[in-house]
N, C-alpha and C positions, 0 to 999 in steps of 0.2 A: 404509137410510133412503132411499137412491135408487131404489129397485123402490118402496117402500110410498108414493113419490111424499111422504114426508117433508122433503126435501131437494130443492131445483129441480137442475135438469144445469147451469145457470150457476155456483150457488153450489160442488157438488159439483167442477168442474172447477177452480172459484179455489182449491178445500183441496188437492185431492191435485196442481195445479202449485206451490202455494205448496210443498207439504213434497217435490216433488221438486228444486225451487229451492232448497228450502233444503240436505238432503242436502248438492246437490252447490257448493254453496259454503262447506258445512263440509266437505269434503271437500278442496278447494282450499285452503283454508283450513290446514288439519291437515296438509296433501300426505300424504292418504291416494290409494293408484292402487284408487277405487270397483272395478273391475270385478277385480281382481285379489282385492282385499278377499274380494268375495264368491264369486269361481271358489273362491278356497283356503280360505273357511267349508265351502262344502258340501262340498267334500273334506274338509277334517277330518268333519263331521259323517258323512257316508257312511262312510268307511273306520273311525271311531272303533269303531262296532258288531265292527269284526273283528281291530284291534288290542286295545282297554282290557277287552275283556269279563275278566270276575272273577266267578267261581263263589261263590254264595252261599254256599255251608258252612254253619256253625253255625248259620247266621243266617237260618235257613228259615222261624221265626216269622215276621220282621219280613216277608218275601215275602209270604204268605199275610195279613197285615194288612195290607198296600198291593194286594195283589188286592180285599180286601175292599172298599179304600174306593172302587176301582175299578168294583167291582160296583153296589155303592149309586149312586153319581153317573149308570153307564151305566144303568143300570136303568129308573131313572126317563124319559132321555131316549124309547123306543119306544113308552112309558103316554103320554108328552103327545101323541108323531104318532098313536097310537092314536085318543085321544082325540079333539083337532082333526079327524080325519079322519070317525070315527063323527057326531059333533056338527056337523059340516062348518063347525068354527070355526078353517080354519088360517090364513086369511089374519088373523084376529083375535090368534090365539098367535103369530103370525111372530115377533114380536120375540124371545118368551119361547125359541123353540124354537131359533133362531138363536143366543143368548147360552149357553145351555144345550149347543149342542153344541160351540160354541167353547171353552166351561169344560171338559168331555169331553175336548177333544181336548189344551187346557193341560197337566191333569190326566193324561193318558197321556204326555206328552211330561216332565212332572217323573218318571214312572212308573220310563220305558227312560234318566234320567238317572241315578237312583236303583241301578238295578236291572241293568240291563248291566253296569255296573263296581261290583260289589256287594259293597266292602269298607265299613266302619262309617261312616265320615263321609260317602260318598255317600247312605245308607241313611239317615242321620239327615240329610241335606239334604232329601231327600222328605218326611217326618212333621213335619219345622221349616218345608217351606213349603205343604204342602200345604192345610193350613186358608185360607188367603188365597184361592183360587178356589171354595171349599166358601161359606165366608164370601156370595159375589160370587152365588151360585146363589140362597142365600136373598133377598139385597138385590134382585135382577132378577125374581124369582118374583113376579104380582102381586096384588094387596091379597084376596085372596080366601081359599077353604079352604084351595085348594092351598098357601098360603103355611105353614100348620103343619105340611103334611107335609116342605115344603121345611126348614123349621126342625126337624123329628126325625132330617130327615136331616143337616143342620148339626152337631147337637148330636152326635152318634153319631160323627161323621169327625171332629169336635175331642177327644172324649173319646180314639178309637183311636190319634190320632196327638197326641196329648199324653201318653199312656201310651209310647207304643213310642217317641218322641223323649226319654225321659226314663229309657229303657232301655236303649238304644242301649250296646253293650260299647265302654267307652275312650272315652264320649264327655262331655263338661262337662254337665251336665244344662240345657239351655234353657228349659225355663219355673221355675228357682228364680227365687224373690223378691229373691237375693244376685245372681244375674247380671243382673235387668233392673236394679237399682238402679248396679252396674257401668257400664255403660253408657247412665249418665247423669251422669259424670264433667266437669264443663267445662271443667275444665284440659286434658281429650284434645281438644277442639276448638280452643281457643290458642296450644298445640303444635303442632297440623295447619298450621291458617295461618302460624306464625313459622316454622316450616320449609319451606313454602311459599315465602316472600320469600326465602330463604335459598338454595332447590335449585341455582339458575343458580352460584353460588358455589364450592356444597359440590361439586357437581359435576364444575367445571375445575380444583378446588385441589390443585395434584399431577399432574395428568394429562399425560400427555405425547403427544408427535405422532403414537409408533409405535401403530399399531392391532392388533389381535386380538379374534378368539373363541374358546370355550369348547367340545369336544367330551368329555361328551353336554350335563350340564346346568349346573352351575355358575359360571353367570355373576358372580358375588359376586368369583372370583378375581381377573377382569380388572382390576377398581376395586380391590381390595384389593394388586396389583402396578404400581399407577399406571400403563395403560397405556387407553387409548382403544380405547371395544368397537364392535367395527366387526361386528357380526351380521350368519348367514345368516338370507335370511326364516321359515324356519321354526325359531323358537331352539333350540328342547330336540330333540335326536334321537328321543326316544321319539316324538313325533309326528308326523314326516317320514314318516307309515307306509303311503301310496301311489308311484306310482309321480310321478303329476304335484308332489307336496309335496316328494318326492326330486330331483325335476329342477329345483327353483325352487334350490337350495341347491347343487347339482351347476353349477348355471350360474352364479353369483354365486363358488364357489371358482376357476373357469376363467375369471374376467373380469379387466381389468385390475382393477377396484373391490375385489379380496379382501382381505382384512387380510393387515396384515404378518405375524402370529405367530399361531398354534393353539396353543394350548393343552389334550392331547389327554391322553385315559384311557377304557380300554377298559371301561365299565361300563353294566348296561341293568337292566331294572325287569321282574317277571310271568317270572322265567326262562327271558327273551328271551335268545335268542343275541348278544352283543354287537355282534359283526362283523357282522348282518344287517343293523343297524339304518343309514339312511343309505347305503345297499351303494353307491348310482352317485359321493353324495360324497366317500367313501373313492376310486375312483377318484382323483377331481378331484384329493384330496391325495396320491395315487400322482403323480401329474403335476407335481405345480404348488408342493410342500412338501417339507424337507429335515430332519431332526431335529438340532437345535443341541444338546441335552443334559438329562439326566433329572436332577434332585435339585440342581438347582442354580438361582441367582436368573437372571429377568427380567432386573431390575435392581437391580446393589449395592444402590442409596438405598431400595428400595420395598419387599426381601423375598425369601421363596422361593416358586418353585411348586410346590412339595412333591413329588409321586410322578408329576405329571404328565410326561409326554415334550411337549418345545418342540418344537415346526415351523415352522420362515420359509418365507417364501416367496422362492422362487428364478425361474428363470426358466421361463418354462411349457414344455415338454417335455411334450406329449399321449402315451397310450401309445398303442401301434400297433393297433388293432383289425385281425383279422383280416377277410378279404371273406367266406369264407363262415360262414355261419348255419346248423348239422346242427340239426334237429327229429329228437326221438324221441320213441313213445309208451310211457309208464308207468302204471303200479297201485299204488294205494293200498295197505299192506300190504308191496311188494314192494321187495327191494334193487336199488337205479339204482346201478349201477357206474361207476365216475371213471376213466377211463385215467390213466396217467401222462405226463406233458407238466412240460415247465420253465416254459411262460407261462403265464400265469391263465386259471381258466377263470370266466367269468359265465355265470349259468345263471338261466332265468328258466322257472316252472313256473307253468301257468298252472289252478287250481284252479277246479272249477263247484260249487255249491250245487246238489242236487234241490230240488225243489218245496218238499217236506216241512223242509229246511232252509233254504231262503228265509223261509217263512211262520216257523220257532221264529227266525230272525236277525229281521224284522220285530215279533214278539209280545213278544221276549224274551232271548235271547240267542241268538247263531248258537254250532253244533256247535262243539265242539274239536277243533284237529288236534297235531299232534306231528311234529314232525323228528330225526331222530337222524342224528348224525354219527359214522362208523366212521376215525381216523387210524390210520395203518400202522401208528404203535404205540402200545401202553397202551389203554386204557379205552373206549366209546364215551359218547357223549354225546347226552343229550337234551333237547329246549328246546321250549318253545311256538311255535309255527307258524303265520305269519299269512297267509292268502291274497291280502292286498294288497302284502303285501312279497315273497311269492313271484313275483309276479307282476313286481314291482319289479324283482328281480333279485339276485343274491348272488353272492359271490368261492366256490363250490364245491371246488375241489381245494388250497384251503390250510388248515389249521385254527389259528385267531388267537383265542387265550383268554388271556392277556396282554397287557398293553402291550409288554413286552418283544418278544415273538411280533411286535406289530405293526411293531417299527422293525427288528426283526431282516429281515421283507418288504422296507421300505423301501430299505433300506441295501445290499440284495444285491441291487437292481433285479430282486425277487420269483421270483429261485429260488432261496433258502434258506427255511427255514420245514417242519411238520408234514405230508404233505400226504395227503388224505382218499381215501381206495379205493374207501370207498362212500357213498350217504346212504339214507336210509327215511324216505317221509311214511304215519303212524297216523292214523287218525281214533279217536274212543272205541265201543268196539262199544257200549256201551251209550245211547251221541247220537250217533245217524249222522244224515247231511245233506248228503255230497260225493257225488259221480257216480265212479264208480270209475276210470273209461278218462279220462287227462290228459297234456298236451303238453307236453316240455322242449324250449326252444331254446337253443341252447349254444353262447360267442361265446368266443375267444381274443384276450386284449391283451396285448402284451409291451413292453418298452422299448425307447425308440430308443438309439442311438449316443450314450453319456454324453459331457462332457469329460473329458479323464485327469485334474485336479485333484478333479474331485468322483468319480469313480471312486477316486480313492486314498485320498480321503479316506473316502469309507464303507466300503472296507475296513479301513480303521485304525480304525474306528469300530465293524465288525462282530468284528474282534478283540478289542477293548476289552470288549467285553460277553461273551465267550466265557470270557476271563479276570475278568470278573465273576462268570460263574456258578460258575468256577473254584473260587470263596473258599469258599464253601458246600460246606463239608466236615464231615462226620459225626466224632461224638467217640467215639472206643473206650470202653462203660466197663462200671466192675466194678456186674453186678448183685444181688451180696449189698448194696450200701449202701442199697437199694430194701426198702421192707416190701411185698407183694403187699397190696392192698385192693380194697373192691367197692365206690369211692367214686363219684358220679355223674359220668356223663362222655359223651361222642359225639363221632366222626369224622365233619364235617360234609358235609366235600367229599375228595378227595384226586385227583392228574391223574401222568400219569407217559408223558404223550405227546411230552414235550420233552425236552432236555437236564436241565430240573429236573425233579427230585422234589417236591411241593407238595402238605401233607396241613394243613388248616385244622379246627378245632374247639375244644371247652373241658373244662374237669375240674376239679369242685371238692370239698370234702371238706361232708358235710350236718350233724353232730354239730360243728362247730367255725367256729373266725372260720377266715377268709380272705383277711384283709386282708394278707398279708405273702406268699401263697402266691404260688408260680411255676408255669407249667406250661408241659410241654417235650411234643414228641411221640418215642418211641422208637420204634425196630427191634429184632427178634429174630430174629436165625438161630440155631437150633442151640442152642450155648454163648453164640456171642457178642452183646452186646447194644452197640448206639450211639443216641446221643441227637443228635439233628438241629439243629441251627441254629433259633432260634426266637422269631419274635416276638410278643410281650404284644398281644394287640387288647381294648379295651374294648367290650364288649358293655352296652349296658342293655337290651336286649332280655332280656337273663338277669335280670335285677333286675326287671324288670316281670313276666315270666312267674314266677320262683320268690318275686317278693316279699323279696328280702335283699340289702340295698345292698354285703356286703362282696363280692358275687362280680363285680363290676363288671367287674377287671383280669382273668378267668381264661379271656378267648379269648386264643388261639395260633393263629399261621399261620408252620410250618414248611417250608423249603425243602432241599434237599440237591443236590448236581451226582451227576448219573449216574454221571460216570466217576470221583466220589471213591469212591462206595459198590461192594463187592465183589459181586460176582452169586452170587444166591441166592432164595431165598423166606423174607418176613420175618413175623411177628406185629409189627402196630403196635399201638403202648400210649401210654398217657396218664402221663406221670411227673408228680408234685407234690413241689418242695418248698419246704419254711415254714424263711425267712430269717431269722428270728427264734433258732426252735430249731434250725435244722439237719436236721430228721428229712425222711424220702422216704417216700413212697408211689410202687407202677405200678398199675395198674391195665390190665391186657389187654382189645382190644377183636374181634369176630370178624372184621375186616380183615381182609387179608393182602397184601400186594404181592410183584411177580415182579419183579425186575433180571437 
């Protein structure tokens, strides 16, 4: 409006100092720090592309009907500059052409929100808002012919994306007649506000002095232990996924200002490596946090923290970084070997996009990579790979896939633990987009000079859990009480890089109830057969995909101690039994484990 000489430079300069006045006295206002606000938007937004991305899958229709609406909207936009330009009527269409590419660029920006992390409810966020800017093309189109072709085009983008939002897998269907009527409830609005006057209240009632937070995401626990959440700035770990988002949260556990208590569990999302996630504020908690005890309460009056491992905070003890920095160069494809050393090593791998994978991360998604992790012993491991957190940095020569793993570091001032020989970064041969030739810098931290009370005490502590994994002892048993069956079943996950043995999955019988069934994981050497230690997990993910409420109970995640089990090569099986009748099923699966 100010080029088209619509708007005078006086009036223009009183709007845009009024809304920068105002900004920054809601800003003050709120004690929001403005400039931090937005350094750490556009880092999440920037790195988000190369953490969240999620592979379409099945769900390839719905891509190709959000290209389409894509195409329609842009399409139109080069016929008007076309146009305007042959008729030499741009200065006339300016308005039309400017609102128009604005809508465009909306519309591509709801696109890569939809569509970068392109699991069903982001998928249906795109088709449920997209009409609203479709909507906006027709209303600004003006009064002429062109406005019916702008209206064919309206009507086409609402039909596409009212079909595919109403198709959407595992989604509430958004245009029924029974959900808008839903959400015209007014009792949900008298609720809003009485709990509104209430929050200051509900808030402080119970809470006590001592603070904490939550590592990765479940902040719910803090309030639910009465205890005062004293957050890093970035809350949830999964999104800490550059290097500057890691250092805001790396600085706040090393300040005096850290909460008293963590409450910590090693868990990540997109089969991320857990231990990747946050790499420099694990640090912080190497330094600056002590483990009080797992399976036991906060506080008597408030509860338990369930499987969590407690961290206080103690006195700060930085670990020692080493002075030099070795750089070496590696390939894609190719095994980087770990020497052996007692202190840590962090390792920061600094990954480049080509051209060709610049241009698919800005259109669409960027390439995948993959990391694989080789410990001394048992199995290797694979995880998704992010180039911001590579960058970030990572604990390289220990392998931390427990919680236990992770206090078991702590407690032995991190030379006990798994430790890793090699590692490998994969891209997918078939989405390449990385430059093959890449830099490792490779830095050593070790602990300073403990006090002998806290040295004594976490070896009393690293005992205690040695003779923990002690208990988990396999049960001799006799395998004629077993019927052999080919009942459904899968070995999810299994690890055998630690002291424990840990094999996780489910079994359930498909011709019968299974409301009363158990399911154990077993061994087979030879003759001999033993049945491992093993607990019931509820799975609904198995009742949503097979559709049968009784199988709710039939995850298991069994553990065993190495040095109970005798060495050998075993067949692992899936045992079922129904408590009811007493009868057994196994079922054999093509596992096999080495001891």
């Amino acid at each position: 409006m100010l080029l088209r000489k619509k708007l005078s430079l006086r009036y223009y300069a009183l709007l845009l100092g009024s809304y920068i006045l105002s900004i920054g006295l809601l800003a003050r206002l709120l004690n929001v720090d403005l400039h931090g606000y937005i350094t750490g938007s556009l880092h999440l937004i920037d790195a988000y592309n190369d953490a969240m991305s999620l592979a379409v899958g099945n769900n390839v229709i719905f891509l190709f009907a959000a290209l389409f609406i894509l195409l329609l909207a842009f399409i139109r936009l080069p016929g008007l500059i076309s146009t305007s330009i042959r008729k030499k009527t741009f200065r006339l269409n300016a308005d039309e052409l400017t609102i128009h590419g604005i809508l465009c660029f909306a519309l591509f920006i709801l696109y890569k929100s939809g569509f970068v992390r392109a699991d069903n409810y982001h998928i249906w966020h795109f088709f449920n808002i997209v009409s609203l800017p479709a909507a906006a093309i027709y209303l600004y189109c003006p009064p002429t012919l062109k406005k019916r072709t702008a209206a064919l085009f309206c009507w086409i983008i609402l039909g596409v994306a009212s079909v595919a939002a109403n198709t959407t897998p595992e989604i509430e269907r958004s245009f029924s007649f029974r959900r808008q009527l839903s959400l015209l409830q007014i009792t949900k609005f008298s609720t809003y506000f009485h709990e509104l006057t209430t929050y200051g209240q509900a808030a402080t009632a119970g809470a006590s002095n001592v603070s904490a937070d939550v590592i990765p995401t479940e902040i719910s626990k803090v309030y639910f232990s009465g205890l005062r959440y004293n957050p890093r700035p970035v809350i949830q770990s999964y999104s800490a996924y550059d290097s500057y988002l890691d250092s805001l949260n790396y600085e706040k556990y090393m300040s005096p200002g850290a909460p008293d208590y963590v409450l910590f569990s090693l868990k990540s999302i997109d089969n991320r490596y857990p231990f990747f996630d946050e790499s420099k504020t694990k640090l912080a908690i190497l330094s600056h946090y002590t483990p009080v005890a797992r399976n036991s309460p906060v506080n008597p009056a408030t509860g338990s923290i369930g499987d969590d491992l407690l961290l206080k905070k103690k006195d700060l003890a930085p670990l020692v970084r080493s002075k030099e920095t070795t750089w070496v160069h590696v390939r894609l494809g190719q095994d980087i070997p770990i020497p052996p050393r007692t202190d840590l090593q962090y390792s920061r791998i600094f990954v480049h996009y080509t051209a060709w994978g610049q241009l698919k991360r800005c259109i669409y998604q960027p390439p995948a990579l993959t990391i694989t992790l080789f410990p001394e012993e048992g199995e290797s491991f694979t995880y998704k790979a992010i180039p911001t957190m590579l960058e970030d940095g990572m604990l390289s020569n220990r392998y931390i896939g427990t919680t236990q793993d992770f206090q078991l570091l702590l407690q032995s001032a991190g030379r006990l633990g798994t430790p890793i020989k090699k590692i490998r970064i994969d891209e997918d041969p078939n989405n390449r987009g990385f430059e093959q030739e890449r830099e490792m810098g490779n830095s050593w931290y070790s602990y300073p000079p403990r006090p002998d009370p806290e040295r004594i005490a976490d070896s009393l502590e690293v005992a205690k859990l040695n003779q923990e994994w002690q208990q988990y002892k396999p049960e001799r048993t006799d395998s004629r009480l077993y019927q052999q069956d080919s009942f459904r079943c899968q070995i999810e996950n299994r690890t055998t890089y630690s002291p424990m043995i840990q094999i996780q999955g489910w079994g359930f019988r498909e011709n019968a109830s299974n409301g009363a069934i158990i399911v154990k994981a077993v061994l087979v050497s030879a003759d001999t057969m033993y049945t491992l230690p093993s607990e019931r997990q509820r799975r609904y993910d198995l009742t949503s995909y097979f559709h049968r409420n009784d199988i709710v109970g039939c995850g298991f995640k069994a553990r065993v101690s190495k040095s109970q089990l005798p060495p050998g090569t075993y067949k692992i099986g899936i045992a079922l039994e129904d408590t009811l009748s007493h009868k057994k099923w196994i079922c054999y699966t093509p596992s096999t484990l080495q001891r």
